[in-house]
N, C-alpha and C positions, 0 to 999 in steps of 0.2 A: 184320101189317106195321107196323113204326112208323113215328111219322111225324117228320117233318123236325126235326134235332134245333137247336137256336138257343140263341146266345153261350150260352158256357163249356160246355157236356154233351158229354159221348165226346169227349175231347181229352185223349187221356194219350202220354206220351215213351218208348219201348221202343223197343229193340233193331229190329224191323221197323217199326218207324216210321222209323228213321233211315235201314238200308236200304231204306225202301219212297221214301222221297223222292227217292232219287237214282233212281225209275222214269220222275219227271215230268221229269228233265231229261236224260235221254239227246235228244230232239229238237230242246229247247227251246235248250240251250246251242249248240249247231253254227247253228240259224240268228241266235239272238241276238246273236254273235260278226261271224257274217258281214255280220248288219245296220249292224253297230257300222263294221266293218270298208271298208262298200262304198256308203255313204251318211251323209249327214250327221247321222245318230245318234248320242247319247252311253250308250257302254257302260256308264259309272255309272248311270242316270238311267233306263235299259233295268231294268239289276240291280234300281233303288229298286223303279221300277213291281210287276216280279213280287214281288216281295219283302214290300212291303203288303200287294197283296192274295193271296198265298198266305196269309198270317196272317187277312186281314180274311172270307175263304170257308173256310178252316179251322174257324174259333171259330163262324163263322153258320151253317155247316152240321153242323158236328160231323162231317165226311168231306173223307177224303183226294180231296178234288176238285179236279182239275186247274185250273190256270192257263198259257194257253200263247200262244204271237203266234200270232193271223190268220193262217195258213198263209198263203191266198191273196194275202193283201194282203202279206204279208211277203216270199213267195218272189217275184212280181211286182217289188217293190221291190230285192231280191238281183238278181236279173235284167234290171235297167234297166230296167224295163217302166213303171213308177211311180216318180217324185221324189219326195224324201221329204216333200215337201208335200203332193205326191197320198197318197200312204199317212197324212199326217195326217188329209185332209180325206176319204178315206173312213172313217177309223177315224171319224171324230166321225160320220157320216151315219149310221153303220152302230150305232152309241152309241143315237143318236133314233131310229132303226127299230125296235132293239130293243125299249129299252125303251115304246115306243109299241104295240107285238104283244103284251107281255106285259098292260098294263096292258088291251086289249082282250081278251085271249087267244083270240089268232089264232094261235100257232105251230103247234097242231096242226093246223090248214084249213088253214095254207100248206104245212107236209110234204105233205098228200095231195095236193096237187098240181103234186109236184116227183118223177120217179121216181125210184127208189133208184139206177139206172142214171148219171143224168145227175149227181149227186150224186159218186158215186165218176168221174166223167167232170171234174169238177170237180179232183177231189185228183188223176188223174191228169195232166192237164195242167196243173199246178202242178210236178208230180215231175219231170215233162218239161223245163220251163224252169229249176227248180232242178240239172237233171244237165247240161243246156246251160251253166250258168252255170259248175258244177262241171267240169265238160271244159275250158272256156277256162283260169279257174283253173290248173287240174294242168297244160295244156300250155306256160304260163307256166317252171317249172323241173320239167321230167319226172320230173330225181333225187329231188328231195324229196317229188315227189308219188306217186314208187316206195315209198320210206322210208314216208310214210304208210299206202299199201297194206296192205305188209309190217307195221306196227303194227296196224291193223285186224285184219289176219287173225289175229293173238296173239291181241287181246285177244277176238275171234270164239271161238275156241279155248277160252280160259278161260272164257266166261259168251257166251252166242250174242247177246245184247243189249248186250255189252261195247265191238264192237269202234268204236263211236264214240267214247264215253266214255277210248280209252282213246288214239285219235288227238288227241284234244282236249288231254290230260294230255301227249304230247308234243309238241303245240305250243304247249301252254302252258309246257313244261320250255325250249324254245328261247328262247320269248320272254324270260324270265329270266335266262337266261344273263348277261345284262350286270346285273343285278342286280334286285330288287322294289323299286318305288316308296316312299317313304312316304304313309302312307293318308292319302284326302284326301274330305273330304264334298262331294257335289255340290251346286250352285246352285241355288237353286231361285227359279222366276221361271215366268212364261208364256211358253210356245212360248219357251224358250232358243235354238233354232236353226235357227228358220224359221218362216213362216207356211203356216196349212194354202193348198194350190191346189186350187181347182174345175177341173177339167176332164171330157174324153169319156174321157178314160184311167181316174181314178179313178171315174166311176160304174159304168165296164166292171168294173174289179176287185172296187167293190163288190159288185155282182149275184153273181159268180163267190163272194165268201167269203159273201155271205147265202144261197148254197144251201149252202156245206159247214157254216155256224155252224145253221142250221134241223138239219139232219139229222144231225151228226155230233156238234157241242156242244151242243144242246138235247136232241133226241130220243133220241139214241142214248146217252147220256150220261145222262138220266132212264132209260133203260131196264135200264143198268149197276149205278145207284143201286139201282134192287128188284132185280137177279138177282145181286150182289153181297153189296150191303149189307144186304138186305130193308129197304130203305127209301124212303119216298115221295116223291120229292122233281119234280115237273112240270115240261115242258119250256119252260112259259112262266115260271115262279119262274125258272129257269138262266138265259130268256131275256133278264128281268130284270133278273138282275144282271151280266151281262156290259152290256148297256146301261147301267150306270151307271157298273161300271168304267170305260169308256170313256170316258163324258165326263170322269169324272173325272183320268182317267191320262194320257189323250194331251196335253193343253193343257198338262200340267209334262213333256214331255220321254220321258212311256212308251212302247215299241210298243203300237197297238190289240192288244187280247189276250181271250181268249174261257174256254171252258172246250173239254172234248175226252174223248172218250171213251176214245181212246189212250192221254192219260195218266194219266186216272181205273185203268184196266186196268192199266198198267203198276207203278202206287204198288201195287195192291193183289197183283200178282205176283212185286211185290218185297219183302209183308210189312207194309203198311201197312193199318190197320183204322178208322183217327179221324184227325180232325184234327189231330193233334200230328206226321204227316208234313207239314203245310204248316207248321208252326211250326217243325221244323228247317227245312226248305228256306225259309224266311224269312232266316234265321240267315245261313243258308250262302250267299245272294246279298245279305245285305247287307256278310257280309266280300267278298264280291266286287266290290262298286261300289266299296269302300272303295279297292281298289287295280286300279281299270278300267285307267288307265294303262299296266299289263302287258301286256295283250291286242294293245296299238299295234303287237305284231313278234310277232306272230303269224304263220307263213310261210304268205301266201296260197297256194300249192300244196298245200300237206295242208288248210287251208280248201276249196280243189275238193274233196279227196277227202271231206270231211264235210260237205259238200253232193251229193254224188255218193250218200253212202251215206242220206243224208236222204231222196231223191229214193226211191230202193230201197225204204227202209222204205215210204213213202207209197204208193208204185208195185205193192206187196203188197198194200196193205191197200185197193186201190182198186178191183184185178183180182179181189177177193174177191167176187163177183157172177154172176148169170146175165144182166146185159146187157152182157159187155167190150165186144162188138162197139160200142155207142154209145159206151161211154168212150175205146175207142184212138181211133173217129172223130174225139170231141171233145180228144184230145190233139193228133191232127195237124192239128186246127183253129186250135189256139189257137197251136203252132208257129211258124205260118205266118203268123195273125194275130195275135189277144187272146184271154183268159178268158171275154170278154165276148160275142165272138162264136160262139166255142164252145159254151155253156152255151144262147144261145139257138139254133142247132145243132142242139144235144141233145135238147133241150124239141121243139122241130119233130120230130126222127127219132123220139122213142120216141111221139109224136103218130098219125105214120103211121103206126109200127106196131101199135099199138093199132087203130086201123083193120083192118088187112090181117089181121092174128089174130080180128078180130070177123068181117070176112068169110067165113073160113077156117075 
């Protein structure tokens, strides 16, 4: 096996590097957009964030490794669930967590004490609130959120992975319609539009993305690296650098952002083998900040439906388990409640049950 490749090695520009990039943003652009869209986020500034460090984990790793928003903290915030001050001030808590686990290396003793059940219990009560939010959305103007549909299902048609990618491309065709902006470079400054807030809401969501970032961007995501790449790369090193990401990305205007093993999988199914797919996908969102502007008429009705299909995707890949039964629990917990109460929930039921199977 080798091992972790560091600045400049396996970083070369091919044909499935180009295609393999556009793997890591089929999820990333629909909630990016809707962040931009439904909270005091700026979609240039969104773009900058990925856009660095897809290049700055590209070149240090020499793998097409994913950069993606905080699900949880993100769909939360989509969702009203978190102002965008709470979603700063966990992104930064969640920053010092990290990187505080890695430099102990504690990420593995903390997965073994999180089941894999509660974990996708997690992502599915994120899908939950992202398809709530997506419902409101569409029933806002039905007809366009029909029209969306109807686009999905094409682009589904042509490429089964498409059909976001390709609702996105016509509501980004509407938005334009009145014409594209000229490109404008964003400000850069601390916290441009807002100060992080402490609250019970943001430690709730915290907890909620520190079990999906443990298990699904650390662990699962190191385990991708060897049965992919055959390479070494440890779930406390990922843990690491998502904690610095963060401090450093959020306080100029970034979403908290992680790594993922979805879109690690996804680059590499669309052809990507090195880092030179995060250096187009660099490219390709910093012409996008350039003319964030465009996104402002964006028709939130086909925004429900690509949150609707966001949801879907997650909602797959959550039920993929032998514990549903805890994850739907903890979806209709967090419904009704928060993330926060869900997750510990979850941690209680799969508790007892461990119990009851040891009696049994």
């Amino acid at each position: 096996m080798a091992t972790t490749t560091r600045w400049g090695r396996n970083v070369s520009v091919s044909v499935g590097e180009v295609t393999g990039a556009l793997g890591d943003s089929i999820t990333v652009l629909p909630i990016v957009v809707a962040l931009a869209a439904l909270t005091e986020a700026s979609l240039a500034h969104l773009f900058v964030g990925f856009a660095v460090f897809q290049a700055v984990w590209g070149i240090y790793y020499g793998l097409p490794l994913s950069v993606e928003p905080m699900k949880a903290l993100a769909g939360l915030a989509i969702a009203g669930a978190l102002t965008y001050g709470e979603l700063m001030a966990a992104g930064l808590a969640a920053g010092v967590i990290l990187l505080a686990a890695a430099r102990t290396d504690t990420i593995d003793r903390i997965a073994d004490h999180v089941a894999h059940s509660v974990i996708k219990g997690v992502q599915l009560s994120v899908a939950a609130l992202l398809a709530l939010a997506g419902v409101d959305l569409a029933a806002g103007a039905p007809r366009v959120a029909v029209l969306g549909v109807a686009v999905a299902v094409a682009g589904t048609l042509l490429h089964r992975k498409a059909g976001a990618i390709a609702v996105l491309g016509a509501g980004t065709a509407v938005a334009a319609w009145g014409g594209v902006p000229a490109p404008t470079l964003p400000a850069v400054g601390l916290f441009p539009f807002g100060v992080p807030t402490v609250s019970v809401a943001a430690a709730e969501g915290l907890v909620g993305q520190l079990a999906m970032t443990v298990g699904n961007a650390a662990v699962a995501t190191s385990l991708l690296c060897s049965e992919l790449f055959d390479r070494d790369v440890s779930p406390d090193d990922l843990a690491g650098s998502m904690g610095a990401m963060n401090l450093l990305a959020v306080p100029f205007g970034a979403a908290p952002m992680c790594h993922g093993s979805g879109g690690l999988a996804g680059k590499h199914a669309f052809g990507a083998r090195t880092g030179g797919a995060n250096l187009v996908l660099a490219v390709l969102y910093l012409v996008a900040a350039l003319v964030a502007p465009l996104w402002t008429g964006f028709p939130l009705a086909m925004l429900g439906v690509l949150l609707l299909a966001v949801a879907a995707h997650l909602a797959r890949v959550a039920l993929d388990t032998d514990g549903r039964g805890v994850a739907v629990g903890m979806a209709a917990v967090a419904v009704v409640s928060n993330v926060g109460v869900a997750f510990v929930a979850g941690v209680a039921a799969e508790r007892l049950l461990a119990r009851v199977r040891a009696e049994f």
